[in-house]
C-alpha positions as CSV (number, residue, x, y, z in Angstrom):
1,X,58.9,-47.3,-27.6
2,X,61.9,-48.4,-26.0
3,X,63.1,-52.2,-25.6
4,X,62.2,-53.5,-21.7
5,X,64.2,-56.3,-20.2
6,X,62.3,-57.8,-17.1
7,X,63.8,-59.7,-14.3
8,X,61.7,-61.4,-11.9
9,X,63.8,-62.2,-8.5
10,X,61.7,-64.8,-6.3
11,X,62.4,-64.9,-2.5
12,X,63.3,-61.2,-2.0
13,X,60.2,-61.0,0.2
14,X,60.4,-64.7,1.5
15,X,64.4,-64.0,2.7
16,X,64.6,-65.1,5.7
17,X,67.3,-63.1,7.6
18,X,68.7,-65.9,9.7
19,X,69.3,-67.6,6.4
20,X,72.0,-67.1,5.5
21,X,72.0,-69.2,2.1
22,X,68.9,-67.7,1.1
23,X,69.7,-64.2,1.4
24,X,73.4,-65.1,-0.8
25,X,71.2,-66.8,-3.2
26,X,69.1,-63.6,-3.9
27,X,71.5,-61.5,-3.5
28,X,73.8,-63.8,-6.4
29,X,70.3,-63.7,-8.6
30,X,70.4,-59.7,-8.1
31,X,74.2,-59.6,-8.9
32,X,73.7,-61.4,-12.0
33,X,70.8,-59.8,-13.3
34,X,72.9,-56.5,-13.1
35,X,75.9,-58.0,-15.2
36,X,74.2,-59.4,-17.8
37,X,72.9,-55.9,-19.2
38,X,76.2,-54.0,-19.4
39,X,74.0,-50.8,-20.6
40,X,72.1,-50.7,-17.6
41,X,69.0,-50.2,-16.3
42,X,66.3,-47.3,-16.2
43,X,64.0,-48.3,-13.9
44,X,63.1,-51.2,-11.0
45,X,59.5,-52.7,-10.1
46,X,58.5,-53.0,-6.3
47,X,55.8,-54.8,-6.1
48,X,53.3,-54.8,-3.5
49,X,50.3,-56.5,-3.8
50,X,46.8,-54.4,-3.2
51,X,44.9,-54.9,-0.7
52,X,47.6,-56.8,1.6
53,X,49.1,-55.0,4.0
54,X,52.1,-53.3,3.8
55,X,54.0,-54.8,7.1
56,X,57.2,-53.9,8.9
57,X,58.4,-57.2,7.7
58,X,57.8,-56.2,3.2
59,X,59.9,-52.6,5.0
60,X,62.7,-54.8,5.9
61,X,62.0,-56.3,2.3
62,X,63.0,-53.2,0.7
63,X,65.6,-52.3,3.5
64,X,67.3,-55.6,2.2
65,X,66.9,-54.5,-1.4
66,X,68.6,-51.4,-0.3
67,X,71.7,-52.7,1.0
68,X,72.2,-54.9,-1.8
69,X,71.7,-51.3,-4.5
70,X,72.5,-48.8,-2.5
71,X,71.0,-46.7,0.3
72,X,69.6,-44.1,-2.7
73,X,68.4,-46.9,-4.7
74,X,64.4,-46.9,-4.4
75,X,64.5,-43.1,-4.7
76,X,66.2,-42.8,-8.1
77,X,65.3,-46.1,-9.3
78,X,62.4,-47.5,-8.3
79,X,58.3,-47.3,-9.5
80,X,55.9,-48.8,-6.9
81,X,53.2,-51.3,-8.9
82,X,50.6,-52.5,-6.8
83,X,48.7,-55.2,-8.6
84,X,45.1,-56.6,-8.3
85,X,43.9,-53.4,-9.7
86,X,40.3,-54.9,-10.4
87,X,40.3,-55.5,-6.5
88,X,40.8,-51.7,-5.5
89,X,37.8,-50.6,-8.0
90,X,35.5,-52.9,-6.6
91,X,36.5,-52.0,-2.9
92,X,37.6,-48.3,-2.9
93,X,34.9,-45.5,-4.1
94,X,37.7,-42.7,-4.4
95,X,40.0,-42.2,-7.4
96,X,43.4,-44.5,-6.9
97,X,45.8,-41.4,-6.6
98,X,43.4,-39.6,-4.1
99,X,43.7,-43.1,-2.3
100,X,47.4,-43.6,-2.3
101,X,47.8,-39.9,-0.4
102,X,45.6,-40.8,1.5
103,X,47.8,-43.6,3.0
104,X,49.6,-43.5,6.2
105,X,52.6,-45.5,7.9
106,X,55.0,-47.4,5.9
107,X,53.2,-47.5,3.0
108,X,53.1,-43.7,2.7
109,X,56.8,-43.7,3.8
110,X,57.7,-46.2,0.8
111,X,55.4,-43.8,-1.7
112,X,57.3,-40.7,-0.7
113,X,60.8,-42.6,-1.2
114,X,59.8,-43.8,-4.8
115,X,59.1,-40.0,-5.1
116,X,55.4,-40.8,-5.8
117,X,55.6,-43.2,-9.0
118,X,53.1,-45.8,-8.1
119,X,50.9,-47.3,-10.8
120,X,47.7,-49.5,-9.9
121,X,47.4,-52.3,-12.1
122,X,44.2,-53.8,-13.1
123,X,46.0,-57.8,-14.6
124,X,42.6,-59.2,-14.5
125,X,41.2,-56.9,-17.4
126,X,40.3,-58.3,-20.7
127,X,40.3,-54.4,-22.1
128,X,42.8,-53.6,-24.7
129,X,42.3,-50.0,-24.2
130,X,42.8,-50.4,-20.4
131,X,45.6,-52.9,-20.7
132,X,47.0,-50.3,-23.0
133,X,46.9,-47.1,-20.9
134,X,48.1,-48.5,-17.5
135,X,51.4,-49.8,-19.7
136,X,51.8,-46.7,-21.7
137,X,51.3,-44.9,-17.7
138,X,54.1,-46.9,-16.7
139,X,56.3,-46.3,-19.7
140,X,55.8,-42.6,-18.9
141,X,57.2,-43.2,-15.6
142,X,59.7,-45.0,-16.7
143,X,60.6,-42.1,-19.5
144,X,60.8,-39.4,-16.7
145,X,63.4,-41.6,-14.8
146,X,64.9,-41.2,-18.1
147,X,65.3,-37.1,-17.6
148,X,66.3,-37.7,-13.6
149,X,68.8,-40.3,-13.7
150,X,71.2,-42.3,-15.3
151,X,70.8,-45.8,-15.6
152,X,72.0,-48.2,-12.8
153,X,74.6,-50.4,-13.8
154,X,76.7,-52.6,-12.7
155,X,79.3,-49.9,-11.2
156,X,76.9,-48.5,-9.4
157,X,75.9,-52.1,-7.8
158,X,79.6,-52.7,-7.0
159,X,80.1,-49.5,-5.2
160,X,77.1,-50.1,-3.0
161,X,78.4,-53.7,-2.4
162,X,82.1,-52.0,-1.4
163,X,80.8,-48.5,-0.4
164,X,80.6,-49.6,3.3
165,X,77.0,-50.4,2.4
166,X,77.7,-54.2,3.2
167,X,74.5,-56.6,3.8
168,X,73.9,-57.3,7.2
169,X,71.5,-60.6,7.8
170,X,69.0,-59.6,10.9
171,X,66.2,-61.9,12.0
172,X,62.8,-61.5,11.2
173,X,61.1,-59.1,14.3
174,X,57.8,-60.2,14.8
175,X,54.9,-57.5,14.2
């Protein structure tokens, strides 16, 4: 098994678009997560929580994500996690991919542009063997990036950010 660098990046999904400061101070966070790991990296984590809904306002999340990576970004980069796994077994009486095609709207649309690798995540399970499978699952996932793509780096990032693919801050359009 490979070595994983993780990078949590707080506020993405709180940015609020009239903010100005906010958005430059995630966007800095993103830009310096990229150019600390010179090599690269395989794969990026959305994460969308189960059992919420998946709103026009998280799509403008992940538009905002876009413009800062690139508009190809979440389909060549990016594995959909959705948490709270011990939530969708107790509420949900079909299997979890059987559920996730199931899904309509913008949830659907954000599957089909992370080219369907989404992984449900049970973090409240005290079993190894569980705790085991769902994280060799998403090393698997991770691995077949691995045969798609090449890693993003930092290049990549700086074409996007002078590519014409400039961040634009939009207010928040209420639902």
């Amino acid at each position: 098994m490979g070595k994983a660098l993780w990078w949590t990046v707080q506020g993405v999904e709180d940015t609020d678009r009239d903010n100005d400061e906010t958005a430059n101070s995630v966007v800095n966070a993103l830009s310096h997560a990229i150019a600390i790991n010179p090599q690269g990296y395989q794969a990026f984590h959305l994460v969308v929580k189960f059992g919420g809904r998946f709103t026009k306002e998280d799509q403008g999340s992940v538009d905002f994500i876009k413009k800062v990576f690139g508009q190809t970004f979440v389909r060549k980069f990016c594995i959909l996690v959705l948490p709270y796994g011990d939530q969708f077994e107790a509420q949900v009486k079909v299997n979890f991919q059987d559920w996730i095609q199931s899904q309509k709207g913008v949830l659907s649309d954000l599957v089909k542009e992370c080219n369907n690798r989404v992984i449900l995540f049970d973090n409240q399970t005290t079993d190894r063997h569980k705790r085991q499978r769902q994280v060799s699952e998403l090393i698997e996932i991770v691995d077949s990036l691995k045969q798609e793509n090449s890693r993003y780096t930092n290049d990549q990032f700086d074409l996007a950010k002078t590519g014409g693919e400039s961040l634009e801050l939009t207010s928040k359009t209420p639902l």
